[in-house]
PDB file of N, CA, C and O in Angstrom:
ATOM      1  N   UNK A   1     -97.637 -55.181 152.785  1.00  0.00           N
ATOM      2  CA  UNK A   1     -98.966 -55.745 152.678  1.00  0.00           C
ATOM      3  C   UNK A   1     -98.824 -57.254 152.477  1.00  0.00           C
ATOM      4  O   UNK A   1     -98.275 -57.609 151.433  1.00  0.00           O
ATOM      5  N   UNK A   2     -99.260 -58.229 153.365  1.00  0.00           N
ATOM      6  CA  UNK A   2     -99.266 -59.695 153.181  1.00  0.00           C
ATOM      7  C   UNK A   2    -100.725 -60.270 152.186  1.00  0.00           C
ATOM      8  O   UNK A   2    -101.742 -59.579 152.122  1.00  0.00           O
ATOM      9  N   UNK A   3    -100.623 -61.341 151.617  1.00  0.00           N
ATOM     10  CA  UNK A   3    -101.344 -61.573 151.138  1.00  0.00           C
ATOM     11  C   UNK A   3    -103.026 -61.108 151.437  1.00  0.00           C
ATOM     12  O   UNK A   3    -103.800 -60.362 150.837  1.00  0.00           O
ATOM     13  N   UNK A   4    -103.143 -61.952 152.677  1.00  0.00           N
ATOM     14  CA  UNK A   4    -104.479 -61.454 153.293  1.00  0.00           C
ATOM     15  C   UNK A   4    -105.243 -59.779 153.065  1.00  0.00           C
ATOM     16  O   UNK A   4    -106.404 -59.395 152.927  1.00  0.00           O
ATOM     17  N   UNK A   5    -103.911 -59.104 153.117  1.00  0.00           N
ATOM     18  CA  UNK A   5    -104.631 -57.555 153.413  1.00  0.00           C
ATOM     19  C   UNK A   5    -105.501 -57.237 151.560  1.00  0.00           C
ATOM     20  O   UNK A   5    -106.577 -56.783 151.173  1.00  0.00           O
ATOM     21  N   UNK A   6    -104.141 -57.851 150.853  1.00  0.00           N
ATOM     22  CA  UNK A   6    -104.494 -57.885 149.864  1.00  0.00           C
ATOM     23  C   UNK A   6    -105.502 -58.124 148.982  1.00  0.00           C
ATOM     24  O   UNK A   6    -105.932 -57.437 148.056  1.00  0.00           O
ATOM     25  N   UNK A   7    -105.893 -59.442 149.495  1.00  0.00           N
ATOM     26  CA  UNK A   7    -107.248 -60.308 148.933  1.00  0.00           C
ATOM     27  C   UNK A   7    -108.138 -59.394 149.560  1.00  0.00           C
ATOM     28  O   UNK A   7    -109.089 -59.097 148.837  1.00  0.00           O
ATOM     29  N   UNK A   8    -108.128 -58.920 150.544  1.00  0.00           N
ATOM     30  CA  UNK A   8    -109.107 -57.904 151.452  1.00  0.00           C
ATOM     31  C   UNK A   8    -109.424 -56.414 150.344  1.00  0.00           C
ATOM     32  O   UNK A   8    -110.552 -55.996 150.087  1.00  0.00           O
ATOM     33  N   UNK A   9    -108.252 -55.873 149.874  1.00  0.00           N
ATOM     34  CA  UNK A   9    -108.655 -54.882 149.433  1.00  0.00           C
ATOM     35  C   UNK A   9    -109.333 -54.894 148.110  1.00  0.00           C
ATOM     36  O   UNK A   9    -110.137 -54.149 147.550  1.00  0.00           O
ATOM     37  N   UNK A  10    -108.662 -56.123 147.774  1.00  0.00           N
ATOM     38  CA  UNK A  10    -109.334 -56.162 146.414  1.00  0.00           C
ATOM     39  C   UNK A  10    -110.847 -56.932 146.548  1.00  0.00           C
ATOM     40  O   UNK A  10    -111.606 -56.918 145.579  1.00  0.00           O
ATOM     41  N   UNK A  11    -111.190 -57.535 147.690  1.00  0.00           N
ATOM     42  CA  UNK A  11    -112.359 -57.758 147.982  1.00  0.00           C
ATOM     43  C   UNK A  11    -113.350 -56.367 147.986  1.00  0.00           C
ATOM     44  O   UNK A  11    -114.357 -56.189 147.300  1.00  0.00           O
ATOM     45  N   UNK A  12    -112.819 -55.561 148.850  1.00  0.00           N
ATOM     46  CA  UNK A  12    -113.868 -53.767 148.990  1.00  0.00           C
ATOM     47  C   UNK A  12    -113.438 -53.209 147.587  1.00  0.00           C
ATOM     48  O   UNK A  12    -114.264 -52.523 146.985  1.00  0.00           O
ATOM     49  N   UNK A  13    -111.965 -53.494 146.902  1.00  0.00           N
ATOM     50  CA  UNK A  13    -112.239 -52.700 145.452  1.00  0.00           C
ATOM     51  C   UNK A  13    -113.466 -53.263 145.061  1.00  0.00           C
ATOM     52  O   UNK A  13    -114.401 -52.467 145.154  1.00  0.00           O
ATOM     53  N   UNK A  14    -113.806 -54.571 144.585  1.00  0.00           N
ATOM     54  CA  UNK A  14    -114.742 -54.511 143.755  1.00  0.00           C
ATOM     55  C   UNK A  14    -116.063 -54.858 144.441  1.00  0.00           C
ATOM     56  O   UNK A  14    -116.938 -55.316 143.707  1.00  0.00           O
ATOM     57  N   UNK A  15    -116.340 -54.708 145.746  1.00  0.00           N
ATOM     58  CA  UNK A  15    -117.769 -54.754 146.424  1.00  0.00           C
ATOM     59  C   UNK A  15    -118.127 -52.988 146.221  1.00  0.00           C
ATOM     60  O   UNK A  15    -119.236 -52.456 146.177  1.00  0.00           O
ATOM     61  N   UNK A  16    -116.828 -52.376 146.125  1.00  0.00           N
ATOM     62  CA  UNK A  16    -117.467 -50.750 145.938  1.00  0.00           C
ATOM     63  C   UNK A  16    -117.512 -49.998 144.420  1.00  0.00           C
ATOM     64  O   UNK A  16    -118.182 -48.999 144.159  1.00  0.00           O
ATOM     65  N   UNK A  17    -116.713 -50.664 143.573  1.00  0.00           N
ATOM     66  CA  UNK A  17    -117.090 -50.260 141.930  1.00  0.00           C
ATOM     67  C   UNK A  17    -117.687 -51.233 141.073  1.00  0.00           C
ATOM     68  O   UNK A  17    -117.703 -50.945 139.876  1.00  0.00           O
ATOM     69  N   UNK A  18    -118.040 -52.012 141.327  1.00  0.00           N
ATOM     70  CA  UNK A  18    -119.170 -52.716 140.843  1.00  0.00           C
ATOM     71  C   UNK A  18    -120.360 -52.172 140.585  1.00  0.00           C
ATOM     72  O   UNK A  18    -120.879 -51.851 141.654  1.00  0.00           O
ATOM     73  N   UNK A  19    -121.016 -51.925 139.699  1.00  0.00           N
ATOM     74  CA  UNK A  19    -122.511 -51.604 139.427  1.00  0.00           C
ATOM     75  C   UNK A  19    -123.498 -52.154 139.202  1.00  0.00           C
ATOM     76  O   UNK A  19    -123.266 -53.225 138.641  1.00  0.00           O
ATOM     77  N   UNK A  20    -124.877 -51.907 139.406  1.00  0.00           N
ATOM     78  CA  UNK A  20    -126.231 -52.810 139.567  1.00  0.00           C
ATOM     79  C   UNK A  20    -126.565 -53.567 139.062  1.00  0.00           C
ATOM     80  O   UNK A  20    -127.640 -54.131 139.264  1.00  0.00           O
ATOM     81  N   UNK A  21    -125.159 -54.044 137.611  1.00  0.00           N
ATOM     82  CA  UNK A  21    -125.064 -54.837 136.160  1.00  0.00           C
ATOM     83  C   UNK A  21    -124.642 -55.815 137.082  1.00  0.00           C
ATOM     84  O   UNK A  21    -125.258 -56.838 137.381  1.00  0.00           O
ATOM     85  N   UNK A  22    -123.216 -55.316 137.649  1.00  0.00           N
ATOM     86  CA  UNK A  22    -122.597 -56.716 137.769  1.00  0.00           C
ATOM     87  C   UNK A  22    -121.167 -55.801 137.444  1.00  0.00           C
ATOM     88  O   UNK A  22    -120.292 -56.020 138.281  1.00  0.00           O
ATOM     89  N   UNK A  23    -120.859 -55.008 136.582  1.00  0.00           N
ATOM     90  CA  UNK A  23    -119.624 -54.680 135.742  1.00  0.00           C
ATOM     91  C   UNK A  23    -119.106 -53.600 136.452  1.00  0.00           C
ATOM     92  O   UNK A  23    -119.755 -52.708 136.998  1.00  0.00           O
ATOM     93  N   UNK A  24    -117.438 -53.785 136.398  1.00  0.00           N
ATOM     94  CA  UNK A  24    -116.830 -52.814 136.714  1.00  0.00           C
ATOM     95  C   UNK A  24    -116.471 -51.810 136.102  1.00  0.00           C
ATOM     96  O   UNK A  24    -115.853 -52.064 135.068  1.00  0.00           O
ATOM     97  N   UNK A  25    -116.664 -50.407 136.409  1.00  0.00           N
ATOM     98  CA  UNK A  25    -116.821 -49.086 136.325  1.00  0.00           C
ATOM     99  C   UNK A  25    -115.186 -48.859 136.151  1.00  0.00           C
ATOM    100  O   UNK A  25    -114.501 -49.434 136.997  1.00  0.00           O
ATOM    101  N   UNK A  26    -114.418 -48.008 135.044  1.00  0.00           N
ATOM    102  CA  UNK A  26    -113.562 -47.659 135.124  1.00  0.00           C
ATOM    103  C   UNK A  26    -113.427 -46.326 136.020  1.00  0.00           C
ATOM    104  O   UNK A  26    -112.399 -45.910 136.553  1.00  0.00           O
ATOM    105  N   UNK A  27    -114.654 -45.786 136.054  1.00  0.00           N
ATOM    106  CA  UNK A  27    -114.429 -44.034 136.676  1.00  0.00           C
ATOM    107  C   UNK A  27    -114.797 -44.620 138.334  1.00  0.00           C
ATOM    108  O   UNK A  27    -114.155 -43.903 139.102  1.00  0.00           O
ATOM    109  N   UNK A  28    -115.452 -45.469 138.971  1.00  0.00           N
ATOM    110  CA  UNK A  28    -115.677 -46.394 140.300  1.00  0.00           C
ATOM    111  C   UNK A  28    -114.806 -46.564 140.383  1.00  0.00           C
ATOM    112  O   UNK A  28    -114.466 -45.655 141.140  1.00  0.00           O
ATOM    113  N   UNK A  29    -113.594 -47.349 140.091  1.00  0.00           N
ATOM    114  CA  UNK A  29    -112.115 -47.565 140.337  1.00  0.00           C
ATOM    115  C   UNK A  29    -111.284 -46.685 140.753  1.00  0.00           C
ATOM    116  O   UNK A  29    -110.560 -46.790 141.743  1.00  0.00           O
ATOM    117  N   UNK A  30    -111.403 -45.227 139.553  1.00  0.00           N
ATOM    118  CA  UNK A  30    -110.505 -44.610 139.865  1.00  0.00           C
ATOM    119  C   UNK A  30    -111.131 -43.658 141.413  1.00  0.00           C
ATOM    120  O   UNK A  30    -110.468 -43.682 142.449  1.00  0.00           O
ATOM    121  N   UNK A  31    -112.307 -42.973 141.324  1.00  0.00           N
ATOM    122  CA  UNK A  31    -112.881 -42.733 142.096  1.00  0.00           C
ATOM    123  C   UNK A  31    -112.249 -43.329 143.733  1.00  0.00           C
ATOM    124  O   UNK A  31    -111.634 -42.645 144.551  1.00  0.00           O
ATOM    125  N   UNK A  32    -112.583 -44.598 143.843  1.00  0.00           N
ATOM    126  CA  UNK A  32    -112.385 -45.158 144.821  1.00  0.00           C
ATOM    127  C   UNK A  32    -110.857 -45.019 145.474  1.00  0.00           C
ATOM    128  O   UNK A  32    -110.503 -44.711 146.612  1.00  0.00           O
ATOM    129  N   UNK A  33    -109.851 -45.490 143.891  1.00  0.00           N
ATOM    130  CA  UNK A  33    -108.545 -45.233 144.676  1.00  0.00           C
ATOM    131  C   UNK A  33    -107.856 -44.250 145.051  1.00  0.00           C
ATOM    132  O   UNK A  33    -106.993 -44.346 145.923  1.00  0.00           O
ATOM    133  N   UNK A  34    -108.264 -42.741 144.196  1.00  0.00           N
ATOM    134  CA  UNK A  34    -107.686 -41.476 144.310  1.00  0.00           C
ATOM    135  C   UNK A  34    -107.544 -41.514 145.823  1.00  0.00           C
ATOM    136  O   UNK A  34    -106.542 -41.981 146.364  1.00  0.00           O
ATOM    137  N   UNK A  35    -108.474 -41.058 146.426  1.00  0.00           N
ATOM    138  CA  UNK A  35    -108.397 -41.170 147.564  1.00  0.00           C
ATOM    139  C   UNK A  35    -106.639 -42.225 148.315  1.00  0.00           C
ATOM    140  O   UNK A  35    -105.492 -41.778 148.298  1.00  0.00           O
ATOM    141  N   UNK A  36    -106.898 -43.024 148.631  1.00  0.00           N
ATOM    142  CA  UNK A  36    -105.266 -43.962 148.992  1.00  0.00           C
ATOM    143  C   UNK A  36    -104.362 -43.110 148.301  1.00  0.00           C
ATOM    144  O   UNK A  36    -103.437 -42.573 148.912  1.00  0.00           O
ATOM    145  N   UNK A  37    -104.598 -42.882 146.704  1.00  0.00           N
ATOM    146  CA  UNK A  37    -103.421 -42.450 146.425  1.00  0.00           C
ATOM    147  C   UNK A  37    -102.329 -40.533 146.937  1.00  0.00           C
ATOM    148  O   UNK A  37    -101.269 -39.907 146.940  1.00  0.00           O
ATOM    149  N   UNK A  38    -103.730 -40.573 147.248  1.00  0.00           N
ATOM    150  CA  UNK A  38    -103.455 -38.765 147.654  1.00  0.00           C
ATOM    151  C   UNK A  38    -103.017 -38.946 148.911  1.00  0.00           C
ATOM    152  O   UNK A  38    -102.251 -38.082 149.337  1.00  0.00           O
ATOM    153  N   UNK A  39    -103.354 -40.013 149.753  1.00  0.00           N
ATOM    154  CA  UNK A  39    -102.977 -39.805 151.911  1.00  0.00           C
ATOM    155  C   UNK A  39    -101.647 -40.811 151.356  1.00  0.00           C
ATOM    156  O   UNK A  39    -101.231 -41.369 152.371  1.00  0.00           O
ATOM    157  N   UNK A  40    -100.954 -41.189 150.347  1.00  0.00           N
ATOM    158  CA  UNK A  40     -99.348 -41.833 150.693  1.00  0.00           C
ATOM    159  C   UNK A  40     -99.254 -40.777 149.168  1.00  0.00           C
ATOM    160  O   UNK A  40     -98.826 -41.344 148.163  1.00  0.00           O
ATOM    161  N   UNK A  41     -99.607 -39.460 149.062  1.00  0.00           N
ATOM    162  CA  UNK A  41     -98.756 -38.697 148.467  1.00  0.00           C
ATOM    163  C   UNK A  41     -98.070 -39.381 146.883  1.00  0.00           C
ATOM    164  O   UNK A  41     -97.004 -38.961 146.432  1.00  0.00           O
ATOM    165  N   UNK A  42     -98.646 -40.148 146.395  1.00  0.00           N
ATOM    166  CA  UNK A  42     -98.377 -40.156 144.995  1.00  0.00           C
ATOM    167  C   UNK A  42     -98.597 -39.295 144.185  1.00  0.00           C
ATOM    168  O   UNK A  42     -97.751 -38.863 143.403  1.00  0.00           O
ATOM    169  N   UNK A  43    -100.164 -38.794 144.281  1.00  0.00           N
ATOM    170  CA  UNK A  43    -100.610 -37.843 143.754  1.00  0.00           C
ATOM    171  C   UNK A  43    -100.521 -36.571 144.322  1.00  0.00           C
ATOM    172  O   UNK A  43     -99.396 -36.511 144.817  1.00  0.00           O
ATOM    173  N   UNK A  44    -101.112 -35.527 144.509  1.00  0.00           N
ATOM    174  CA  UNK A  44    -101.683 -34.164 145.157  1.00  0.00           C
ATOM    175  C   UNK A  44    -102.771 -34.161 145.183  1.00  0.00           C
ATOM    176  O   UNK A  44    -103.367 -33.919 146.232  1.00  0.00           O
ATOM    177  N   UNK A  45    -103.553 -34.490 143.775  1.00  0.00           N
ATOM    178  CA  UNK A  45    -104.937 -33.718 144.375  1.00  0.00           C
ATOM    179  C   UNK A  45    -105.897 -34.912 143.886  1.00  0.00           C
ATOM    180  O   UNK A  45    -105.348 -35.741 143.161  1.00  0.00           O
ATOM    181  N   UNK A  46    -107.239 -35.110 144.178  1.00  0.00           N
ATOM    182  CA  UNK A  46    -107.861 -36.131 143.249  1.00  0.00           C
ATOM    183  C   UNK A  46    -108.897 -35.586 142.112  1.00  0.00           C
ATOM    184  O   UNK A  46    -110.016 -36.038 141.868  1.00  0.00           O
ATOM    185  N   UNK A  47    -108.231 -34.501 141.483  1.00  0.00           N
ATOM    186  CA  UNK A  47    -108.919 -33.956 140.902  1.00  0.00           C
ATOM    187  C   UNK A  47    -108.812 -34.800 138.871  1.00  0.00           C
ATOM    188  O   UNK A  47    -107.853 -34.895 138.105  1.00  0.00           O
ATOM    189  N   UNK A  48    -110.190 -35.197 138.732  1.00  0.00           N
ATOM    190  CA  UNK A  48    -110.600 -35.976 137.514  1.00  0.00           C
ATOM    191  C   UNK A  48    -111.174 -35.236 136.300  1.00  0.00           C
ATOM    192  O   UNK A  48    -112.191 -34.549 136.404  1.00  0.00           O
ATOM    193  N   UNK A  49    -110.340 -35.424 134.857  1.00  0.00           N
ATOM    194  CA  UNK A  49    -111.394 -34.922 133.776  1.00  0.00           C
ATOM    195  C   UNK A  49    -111.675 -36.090 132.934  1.00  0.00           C
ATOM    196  O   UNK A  49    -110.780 -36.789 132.458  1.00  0.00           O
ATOM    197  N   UNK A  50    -112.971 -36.301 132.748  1.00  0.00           N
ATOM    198  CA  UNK A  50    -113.530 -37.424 131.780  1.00  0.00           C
ATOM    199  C   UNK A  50    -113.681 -37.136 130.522  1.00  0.00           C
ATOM    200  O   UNK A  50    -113.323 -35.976 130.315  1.00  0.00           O
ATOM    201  N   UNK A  51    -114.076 -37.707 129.522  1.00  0.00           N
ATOM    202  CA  UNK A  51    -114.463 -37.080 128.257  1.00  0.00           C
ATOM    203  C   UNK A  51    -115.408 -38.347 128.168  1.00  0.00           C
ATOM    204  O   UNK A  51    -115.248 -39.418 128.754  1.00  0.00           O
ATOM    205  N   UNK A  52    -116.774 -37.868 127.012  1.00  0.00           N
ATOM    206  CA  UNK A  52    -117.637 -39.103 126.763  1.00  0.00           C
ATOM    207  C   UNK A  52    -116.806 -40.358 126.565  1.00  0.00           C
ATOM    208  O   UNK A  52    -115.611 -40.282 126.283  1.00  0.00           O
ATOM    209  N   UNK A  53    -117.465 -41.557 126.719  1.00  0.00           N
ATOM    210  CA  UNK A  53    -117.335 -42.608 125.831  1.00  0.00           C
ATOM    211  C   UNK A  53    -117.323 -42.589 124.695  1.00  0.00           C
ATOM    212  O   UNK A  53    -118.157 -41.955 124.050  1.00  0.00           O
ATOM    213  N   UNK A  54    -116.206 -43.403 124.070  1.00  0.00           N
ATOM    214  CA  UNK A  54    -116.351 -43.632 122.764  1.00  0.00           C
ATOM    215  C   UNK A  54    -116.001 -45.118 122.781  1.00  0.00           C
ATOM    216  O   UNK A  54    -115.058 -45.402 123.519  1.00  0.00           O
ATOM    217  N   UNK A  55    -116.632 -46.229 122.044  1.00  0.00           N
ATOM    218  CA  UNK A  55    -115.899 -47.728 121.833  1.00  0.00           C
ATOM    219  C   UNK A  55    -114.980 -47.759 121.060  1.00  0.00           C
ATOM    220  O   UNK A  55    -114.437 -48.843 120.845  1.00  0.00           O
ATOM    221  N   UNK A  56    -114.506 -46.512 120.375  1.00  0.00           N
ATOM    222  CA  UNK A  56    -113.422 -46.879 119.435  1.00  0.00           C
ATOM    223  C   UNK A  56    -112.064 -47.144 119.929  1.00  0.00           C
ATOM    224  O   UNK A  56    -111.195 -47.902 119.498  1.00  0.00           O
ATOM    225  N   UNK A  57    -112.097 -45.827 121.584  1.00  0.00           N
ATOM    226  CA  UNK A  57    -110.845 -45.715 122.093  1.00  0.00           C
ATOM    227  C   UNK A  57    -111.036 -45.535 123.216  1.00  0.00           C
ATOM    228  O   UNK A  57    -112.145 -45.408 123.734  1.00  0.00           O
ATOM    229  N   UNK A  58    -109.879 -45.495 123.815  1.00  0.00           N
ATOM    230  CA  UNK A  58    -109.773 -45.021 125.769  1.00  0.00           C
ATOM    231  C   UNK A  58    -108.544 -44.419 126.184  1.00  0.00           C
ATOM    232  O   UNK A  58    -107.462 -44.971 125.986  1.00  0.00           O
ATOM    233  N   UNK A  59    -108.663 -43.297 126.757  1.00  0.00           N
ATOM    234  CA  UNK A  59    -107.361 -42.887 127.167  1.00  0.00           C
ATOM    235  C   UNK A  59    -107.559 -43.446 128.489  1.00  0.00           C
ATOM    236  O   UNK A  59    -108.547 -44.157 128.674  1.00  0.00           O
ATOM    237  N   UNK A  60    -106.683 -43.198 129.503  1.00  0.00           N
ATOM    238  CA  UNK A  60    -106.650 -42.860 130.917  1.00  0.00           C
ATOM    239  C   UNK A  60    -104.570 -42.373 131.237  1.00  0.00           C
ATOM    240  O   UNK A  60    -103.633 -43.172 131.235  1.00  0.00           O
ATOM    241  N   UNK A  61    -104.528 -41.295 131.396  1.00  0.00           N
ATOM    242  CA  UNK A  61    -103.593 -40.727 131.979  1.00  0.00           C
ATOM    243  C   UNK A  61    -102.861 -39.780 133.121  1.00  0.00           C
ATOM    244  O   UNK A  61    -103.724 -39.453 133.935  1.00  0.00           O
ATOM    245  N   UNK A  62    -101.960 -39.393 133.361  1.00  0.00           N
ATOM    246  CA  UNK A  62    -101.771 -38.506 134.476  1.00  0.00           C
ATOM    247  C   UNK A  62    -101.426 -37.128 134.358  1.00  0.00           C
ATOM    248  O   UNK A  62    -101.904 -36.644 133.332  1.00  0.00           O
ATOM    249  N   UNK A  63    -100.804 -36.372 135.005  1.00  0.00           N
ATOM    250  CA  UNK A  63     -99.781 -35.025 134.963  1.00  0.00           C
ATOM    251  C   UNK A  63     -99.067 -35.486 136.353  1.00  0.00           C
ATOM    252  O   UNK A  63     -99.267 -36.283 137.269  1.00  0.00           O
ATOM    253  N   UNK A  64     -98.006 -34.392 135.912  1.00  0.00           N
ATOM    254  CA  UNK A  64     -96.718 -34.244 136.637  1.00  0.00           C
ATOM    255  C   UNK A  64     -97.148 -33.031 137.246  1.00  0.00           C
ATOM    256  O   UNK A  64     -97.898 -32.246 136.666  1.00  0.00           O
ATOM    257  N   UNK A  65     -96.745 -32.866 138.280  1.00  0.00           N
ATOM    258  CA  UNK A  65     -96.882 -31.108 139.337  1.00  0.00           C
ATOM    259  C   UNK A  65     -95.587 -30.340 138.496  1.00  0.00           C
ATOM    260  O   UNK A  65     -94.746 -30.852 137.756  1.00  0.00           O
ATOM    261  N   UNK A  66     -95.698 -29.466 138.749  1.00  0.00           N
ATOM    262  CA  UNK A  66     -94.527 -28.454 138.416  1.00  0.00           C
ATOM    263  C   UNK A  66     -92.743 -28.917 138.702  1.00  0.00           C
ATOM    264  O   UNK A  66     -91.763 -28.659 138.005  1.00  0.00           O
ATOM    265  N   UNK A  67     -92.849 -29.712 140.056  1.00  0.00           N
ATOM    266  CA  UNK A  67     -91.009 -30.108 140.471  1.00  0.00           C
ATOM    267  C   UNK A  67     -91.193 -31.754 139.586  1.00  0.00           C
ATOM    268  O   UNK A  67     -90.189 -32.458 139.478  1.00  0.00           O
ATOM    269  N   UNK A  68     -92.193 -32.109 139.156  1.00  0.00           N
ATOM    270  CA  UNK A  68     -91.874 -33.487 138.364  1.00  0.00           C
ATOM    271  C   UNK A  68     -91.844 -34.740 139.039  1.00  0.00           C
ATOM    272  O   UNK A  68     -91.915 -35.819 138.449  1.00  0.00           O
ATOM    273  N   UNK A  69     -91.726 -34.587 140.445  1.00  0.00           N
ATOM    274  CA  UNK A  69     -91.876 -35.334 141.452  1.00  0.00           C
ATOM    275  C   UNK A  69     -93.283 -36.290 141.326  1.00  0.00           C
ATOM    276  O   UNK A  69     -93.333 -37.517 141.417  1.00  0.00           O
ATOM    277  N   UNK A  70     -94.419 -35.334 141.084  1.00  0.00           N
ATOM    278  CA  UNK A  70     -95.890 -36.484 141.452  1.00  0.00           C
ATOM    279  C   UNK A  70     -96.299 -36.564 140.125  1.00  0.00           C
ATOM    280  O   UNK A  70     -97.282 -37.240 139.821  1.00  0.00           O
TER     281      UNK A  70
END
C-alpha cells in the first residue's frame, strides 16, 4: 500500500464511521473493518459482542479459533 492508497482509506474510514455529531464511533470502526479483515483471512468470522457503555472502562478484544492460528 503506497501512501496515496492509504490517505484514501483512511479518508472512507472516517467519511463512513463518523456520526451526525461529528465523532467517531468505536463499534462504526470496527463494523466497517471486520469486513477487510475476514476477505485477507485474519479473522474467520465478523461476528461482534458488545456490552453497554460504561465511562469508567473499555474493553475491546479478540479470540483465537481452535488451531490458534486466527
Amino acid at each position: 500500500m503506497n501512501i496515496k492508497e492509504l490517505f484514501k482509506f483512511r479518508r472512507e474510514l472516517l467519511e463512513n464511521t463518523i456520526d451526525e455529531n461529528g465523532f467517531l464511533s468505536l463499534d462504526s470502526v470496527v463494523e466497517y473493518v471486520l469486513p477487510s479483515l475476514v476477505e485477507t483471512k485474519l479473522i474467520e468470522s465478523i461476528e461482534i459482542n458488545t456490552v453497554p457503555f460504561n465511562s469508567a472502562y473499555a474493553i475491546a478484544g479478540y479470540s483465537e479459533n481452535e488451531s490458534g492460528e486466527r
